[in-house]
C-alpha positions in Angstrom: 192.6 108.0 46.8 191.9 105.5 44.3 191.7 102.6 46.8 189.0 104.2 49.0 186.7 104.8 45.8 186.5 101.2 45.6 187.1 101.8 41.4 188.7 98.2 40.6 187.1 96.2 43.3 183.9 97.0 41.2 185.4 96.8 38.5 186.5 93.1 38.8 183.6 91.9 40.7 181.4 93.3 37.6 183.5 90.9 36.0 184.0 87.8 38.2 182.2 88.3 41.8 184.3 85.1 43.0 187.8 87.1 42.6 189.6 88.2 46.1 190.0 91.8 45.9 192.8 92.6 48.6 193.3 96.8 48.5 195.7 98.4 50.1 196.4 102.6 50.1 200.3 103.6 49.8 200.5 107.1 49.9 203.9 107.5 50.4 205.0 106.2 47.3 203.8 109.1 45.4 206.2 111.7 46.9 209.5 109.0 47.3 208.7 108.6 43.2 208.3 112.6 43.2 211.6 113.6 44.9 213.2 110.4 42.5 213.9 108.1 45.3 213.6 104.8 43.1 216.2 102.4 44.3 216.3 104.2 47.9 216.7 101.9 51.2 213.9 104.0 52.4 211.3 103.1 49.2 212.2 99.6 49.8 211.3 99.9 53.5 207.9 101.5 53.2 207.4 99.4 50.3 207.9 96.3 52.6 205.7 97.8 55.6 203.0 98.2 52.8 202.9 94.9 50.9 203.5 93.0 53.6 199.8 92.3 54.1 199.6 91.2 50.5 202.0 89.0 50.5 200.3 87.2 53.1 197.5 86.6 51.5 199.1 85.6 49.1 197.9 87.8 46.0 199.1 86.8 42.1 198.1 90.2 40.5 199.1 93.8 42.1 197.1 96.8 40.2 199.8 99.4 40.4 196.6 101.8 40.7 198.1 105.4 40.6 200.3 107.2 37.7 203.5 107.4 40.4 203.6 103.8 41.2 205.2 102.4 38.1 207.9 104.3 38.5 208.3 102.2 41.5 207.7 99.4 39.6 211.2 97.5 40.0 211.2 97.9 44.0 207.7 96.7 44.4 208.3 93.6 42.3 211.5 93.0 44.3 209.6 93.1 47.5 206.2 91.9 46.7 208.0 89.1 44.8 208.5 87.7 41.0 205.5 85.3 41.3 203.0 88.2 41.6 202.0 90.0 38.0 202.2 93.8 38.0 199.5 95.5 36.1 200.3 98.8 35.2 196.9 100.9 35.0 198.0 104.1 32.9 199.9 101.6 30.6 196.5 99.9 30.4 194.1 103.1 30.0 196.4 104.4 27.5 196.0 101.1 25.5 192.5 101.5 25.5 192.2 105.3 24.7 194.1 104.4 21.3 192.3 101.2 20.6 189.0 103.5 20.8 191.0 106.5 18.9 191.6 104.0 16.1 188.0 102.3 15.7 186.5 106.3 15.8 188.8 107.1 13.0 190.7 109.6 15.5 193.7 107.9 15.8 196.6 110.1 14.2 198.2 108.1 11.8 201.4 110.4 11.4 204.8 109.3 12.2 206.1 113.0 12.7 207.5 113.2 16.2 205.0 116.2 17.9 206.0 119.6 19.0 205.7 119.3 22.5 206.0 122.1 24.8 206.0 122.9 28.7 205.1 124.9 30.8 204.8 125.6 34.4 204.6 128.1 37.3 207.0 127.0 39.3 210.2 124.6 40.0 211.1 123.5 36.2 214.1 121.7 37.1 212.2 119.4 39.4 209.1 118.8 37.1 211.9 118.5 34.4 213.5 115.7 36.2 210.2 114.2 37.9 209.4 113.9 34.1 211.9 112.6 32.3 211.1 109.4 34.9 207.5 109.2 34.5 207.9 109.4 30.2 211.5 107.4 30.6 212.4 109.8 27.6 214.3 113.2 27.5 211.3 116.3 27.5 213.5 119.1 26.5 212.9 122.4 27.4 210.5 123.2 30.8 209.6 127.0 30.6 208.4 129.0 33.7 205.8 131.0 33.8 204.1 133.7 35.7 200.9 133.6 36.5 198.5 137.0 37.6 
């Protein structure tokens, strides 16, 4: 996981040694945000059992450090409270992938909405409805595929 690799403690210690880096693994929410269970009495629960140890130590900042957890992102504010700032990594890599795009001249300036197409082996309703969540955007058509 990306906790145990210790990736943002370094990370922030490269940049202030002095910060409290509090990390905490929460694998469940990956497949509660896969089977769409956002605003489940069960998400809420685990979400409780695993910020509970955050909140007392009183944290400011969460790192919501995998691509699943900001679809949780209303329920782990809730719990973890309004006080504390979620950071949203993939928003923040994203960011940075077109800030370099644009100073490498690579940065597509066209406005024309892309041609986007998808395919999988298996289950396209569900990776249809898992990602229409994760974009927040209609995808259109998921074709199946089979593969030899």
């Amino acid at each position: 996981t990306t906790v145990l690799s210790n990736a943002y403690t370094n990370a922030i210690r490269q940049i202030d040694p002095a910060i409290e880096v509090f990390s905490k693994p929460c694998p469940l929410f990956v497949p509660f945000a896969e089977e769409g269970l956002i605003n489940h009495q069960a998400t809420e629960l685990i979400a409780k059992e695993y910020l509970f140890p955050l909140k007392l130590q009183k944290i400011d900042t969460l790192i919501l450090g995998c691509t699943h957890y900001p679809i949780l992102r209303d329920v782990i504010q809730k719990v973890i409270g309004e006080n504390v700032q979620l950071i949203d990594s993939g928003e923040c890599a994203a960011t940075t992938v077109e800030q370099i795009l644009h100073s490498e001249g690579l940065r597509n300036p066209s406005k024309l909405k892309a041609n986007v197409q998808f395919f999988v082996s298996d289950l396209p309703h569900k990776f249809l409805e898992i990602g229409e969540l994760f974009l927040g955007q209609k995808m259109g058509v998921v074709k199946k595929v089979h593969i030899e």
